[in-house]
mmCIF file as Biopython writes it, N, C-alpha, C and O atoms, coordinates in Angstrom:
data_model
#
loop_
_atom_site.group_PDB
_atom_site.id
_atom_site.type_symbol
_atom_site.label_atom_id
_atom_site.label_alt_id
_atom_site.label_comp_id
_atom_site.label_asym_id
_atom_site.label_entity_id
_atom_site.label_seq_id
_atom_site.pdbx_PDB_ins_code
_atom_site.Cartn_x
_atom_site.Cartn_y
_atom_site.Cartn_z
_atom_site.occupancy
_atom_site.B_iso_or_equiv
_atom_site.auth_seq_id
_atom_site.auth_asym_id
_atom_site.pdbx_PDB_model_num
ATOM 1  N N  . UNK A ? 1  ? 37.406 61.015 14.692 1.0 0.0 1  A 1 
ATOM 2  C CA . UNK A ? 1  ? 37.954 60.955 13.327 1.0 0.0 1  A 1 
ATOM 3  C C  . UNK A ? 1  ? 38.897 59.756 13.197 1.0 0.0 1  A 1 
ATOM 4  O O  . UNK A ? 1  ? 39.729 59.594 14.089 1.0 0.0 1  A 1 
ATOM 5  N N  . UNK A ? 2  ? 38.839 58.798 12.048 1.0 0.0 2  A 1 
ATOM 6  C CA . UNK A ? 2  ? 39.571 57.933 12.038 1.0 0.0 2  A 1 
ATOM 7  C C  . UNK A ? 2  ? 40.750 58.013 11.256 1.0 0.0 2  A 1 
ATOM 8  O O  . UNK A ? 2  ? 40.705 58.365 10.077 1.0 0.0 2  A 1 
ATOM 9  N N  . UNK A ? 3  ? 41.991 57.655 11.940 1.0 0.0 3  A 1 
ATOM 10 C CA . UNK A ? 3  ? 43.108 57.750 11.637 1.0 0.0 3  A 1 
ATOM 11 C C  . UNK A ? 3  ? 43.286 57.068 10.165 1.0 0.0 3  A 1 
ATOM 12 O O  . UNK A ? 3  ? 42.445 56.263 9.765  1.0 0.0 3  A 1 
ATOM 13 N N  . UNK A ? 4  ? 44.755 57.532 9.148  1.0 0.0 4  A 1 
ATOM 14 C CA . UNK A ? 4  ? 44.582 57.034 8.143  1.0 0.0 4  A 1 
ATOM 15 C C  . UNK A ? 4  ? 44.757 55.917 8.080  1.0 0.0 4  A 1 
ATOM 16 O O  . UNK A ? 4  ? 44.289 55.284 7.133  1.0 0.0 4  A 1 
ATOM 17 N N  . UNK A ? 5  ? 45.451 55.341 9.016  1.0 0.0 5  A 1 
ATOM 18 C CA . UNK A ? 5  ? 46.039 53.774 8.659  1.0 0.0 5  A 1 
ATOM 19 C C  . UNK A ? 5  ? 44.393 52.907 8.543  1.0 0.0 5  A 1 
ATOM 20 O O  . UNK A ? 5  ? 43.954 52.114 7.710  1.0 0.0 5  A 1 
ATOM 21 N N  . UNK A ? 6  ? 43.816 53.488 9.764  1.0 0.0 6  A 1 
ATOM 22 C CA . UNK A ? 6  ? 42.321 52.615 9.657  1.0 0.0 6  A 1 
ATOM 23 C C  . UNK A ? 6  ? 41.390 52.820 8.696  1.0 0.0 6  A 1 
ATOM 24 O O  . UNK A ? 6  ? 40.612 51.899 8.448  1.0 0.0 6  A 1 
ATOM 25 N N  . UNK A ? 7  ? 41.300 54.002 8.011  1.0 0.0 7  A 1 
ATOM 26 C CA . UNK A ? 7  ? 40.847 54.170 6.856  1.0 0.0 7  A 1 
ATOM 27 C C  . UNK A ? 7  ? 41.656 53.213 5.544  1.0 0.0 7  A 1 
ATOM 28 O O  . UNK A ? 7  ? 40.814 52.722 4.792  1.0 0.0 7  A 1 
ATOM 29 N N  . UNK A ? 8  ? 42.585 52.998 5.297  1.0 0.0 8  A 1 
ATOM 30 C CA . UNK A ? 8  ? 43.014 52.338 4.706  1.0 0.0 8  A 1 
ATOM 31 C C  . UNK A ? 8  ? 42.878 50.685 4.643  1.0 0.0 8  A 1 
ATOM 32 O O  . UNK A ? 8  ? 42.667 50.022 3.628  1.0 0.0 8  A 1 
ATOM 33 N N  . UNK A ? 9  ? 43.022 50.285 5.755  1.0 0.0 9  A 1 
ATOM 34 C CA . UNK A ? 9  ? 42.442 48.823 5.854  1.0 0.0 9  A 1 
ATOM 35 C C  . UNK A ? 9  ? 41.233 48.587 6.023  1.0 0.0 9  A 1 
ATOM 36 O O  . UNK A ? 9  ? 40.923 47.419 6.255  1.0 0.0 9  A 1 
ATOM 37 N N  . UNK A ? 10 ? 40.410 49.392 5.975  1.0 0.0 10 A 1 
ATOM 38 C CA . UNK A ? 10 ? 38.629 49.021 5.313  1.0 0.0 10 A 1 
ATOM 39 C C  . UNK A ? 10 ? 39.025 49.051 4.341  1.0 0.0 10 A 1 
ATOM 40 O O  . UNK A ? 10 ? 39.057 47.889 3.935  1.0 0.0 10 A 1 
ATOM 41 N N  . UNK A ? 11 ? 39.616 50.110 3.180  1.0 0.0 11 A 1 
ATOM 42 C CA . UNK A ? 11 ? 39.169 50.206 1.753  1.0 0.0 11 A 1 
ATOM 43 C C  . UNK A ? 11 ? 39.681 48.756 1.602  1.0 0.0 11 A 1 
ATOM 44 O O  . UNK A ? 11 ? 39.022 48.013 0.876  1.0 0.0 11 A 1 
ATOM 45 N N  . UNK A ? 12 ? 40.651 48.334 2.136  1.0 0.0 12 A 1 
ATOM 46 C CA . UNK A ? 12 ? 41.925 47.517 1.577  1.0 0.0 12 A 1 
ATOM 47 C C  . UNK A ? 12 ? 40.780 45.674 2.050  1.0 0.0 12 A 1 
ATOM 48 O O  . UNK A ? 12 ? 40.984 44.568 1.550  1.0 0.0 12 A 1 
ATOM 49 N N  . UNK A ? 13 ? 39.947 45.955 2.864  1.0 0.0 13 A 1 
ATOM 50 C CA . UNK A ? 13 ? 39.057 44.984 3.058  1.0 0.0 13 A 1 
ATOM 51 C C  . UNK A ? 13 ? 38.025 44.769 1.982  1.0 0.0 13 A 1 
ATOM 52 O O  . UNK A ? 13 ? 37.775 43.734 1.365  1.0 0.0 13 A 1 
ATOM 53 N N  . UNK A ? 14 ? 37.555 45.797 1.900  1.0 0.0 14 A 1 
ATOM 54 C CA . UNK A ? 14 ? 36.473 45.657 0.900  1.0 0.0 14 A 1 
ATOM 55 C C  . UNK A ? 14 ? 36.800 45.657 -0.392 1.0 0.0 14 A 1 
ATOM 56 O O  . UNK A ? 14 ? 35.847 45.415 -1.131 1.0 0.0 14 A 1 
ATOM 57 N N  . UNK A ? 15 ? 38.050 45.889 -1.032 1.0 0.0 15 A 1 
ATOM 58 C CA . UNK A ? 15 ? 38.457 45.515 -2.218 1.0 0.0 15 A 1 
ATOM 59 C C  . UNK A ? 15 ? 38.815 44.478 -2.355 1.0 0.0 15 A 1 
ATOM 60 O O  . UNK A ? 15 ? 38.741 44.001 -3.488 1.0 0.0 15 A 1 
ATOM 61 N N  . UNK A ? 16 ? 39.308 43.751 -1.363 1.0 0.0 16 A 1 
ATOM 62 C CA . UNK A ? 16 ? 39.308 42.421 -1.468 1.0 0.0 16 A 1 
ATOM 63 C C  . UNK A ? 16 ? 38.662 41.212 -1.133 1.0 0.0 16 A 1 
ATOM 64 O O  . UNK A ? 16 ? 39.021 40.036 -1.179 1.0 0.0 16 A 1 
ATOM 65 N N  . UNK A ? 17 ? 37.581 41.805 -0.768 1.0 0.0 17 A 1 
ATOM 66 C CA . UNK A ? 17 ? 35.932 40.942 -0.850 1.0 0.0 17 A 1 
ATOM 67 C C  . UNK A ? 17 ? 35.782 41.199 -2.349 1.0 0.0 17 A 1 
ATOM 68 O O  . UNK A ? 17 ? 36.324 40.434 -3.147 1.0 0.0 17 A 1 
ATOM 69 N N  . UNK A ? 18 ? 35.112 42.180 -2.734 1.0 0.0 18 A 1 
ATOM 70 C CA . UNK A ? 18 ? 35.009 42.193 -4.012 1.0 0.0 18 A 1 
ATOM 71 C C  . UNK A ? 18 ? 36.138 41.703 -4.906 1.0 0.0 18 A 1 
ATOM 72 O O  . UNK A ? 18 ? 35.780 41.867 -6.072 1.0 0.0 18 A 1 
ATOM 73 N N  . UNK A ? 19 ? 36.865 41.384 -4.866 1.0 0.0 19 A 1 
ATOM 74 C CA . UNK A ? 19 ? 37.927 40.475 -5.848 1.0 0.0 19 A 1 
ATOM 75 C C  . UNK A ? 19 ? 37.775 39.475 -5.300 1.0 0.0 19 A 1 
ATOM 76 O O  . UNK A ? 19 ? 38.380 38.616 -5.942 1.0 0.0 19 A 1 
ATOM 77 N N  . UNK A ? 20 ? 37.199 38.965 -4.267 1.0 0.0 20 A 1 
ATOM 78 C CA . UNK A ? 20 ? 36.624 37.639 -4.048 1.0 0.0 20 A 1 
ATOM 79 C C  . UNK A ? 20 ? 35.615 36.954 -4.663 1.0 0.0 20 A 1 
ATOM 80 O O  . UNK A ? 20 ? 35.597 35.730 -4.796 1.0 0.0 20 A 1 
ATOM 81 N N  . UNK A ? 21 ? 34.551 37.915 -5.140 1.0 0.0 21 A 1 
ATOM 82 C CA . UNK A ? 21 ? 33.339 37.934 -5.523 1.0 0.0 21 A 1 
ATOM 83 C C  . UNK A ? 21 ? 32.379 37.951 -3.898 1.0 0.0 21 A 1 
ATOM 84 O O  . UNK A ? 21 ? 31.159 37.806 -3.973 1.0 0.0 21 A 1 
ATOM 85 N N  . UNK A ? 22 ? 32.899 38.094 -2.808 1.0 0.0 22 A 1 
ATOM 86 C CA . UNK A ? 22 ? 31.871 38.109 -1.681 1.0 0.0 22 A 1 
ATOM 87 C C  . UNK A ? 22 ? 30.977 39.466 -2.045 1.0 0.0 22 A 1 
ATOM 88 O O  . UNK A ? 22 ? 30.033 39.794 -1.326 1.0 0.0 22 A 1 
#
């Protein structure tokens, strides 16, 4: 099970690809 902090810095990755437009 992944801890929250690491759950958090995917979302926090992939929202900011997509506000990249990647």
């Amino acid at each position: 099970m992944l801890n929250t902090i690491e759950v958090y810095k995917c979302v926090w990755m992939i929202d900011g690809d997509q506000r990249l437009g990647k």
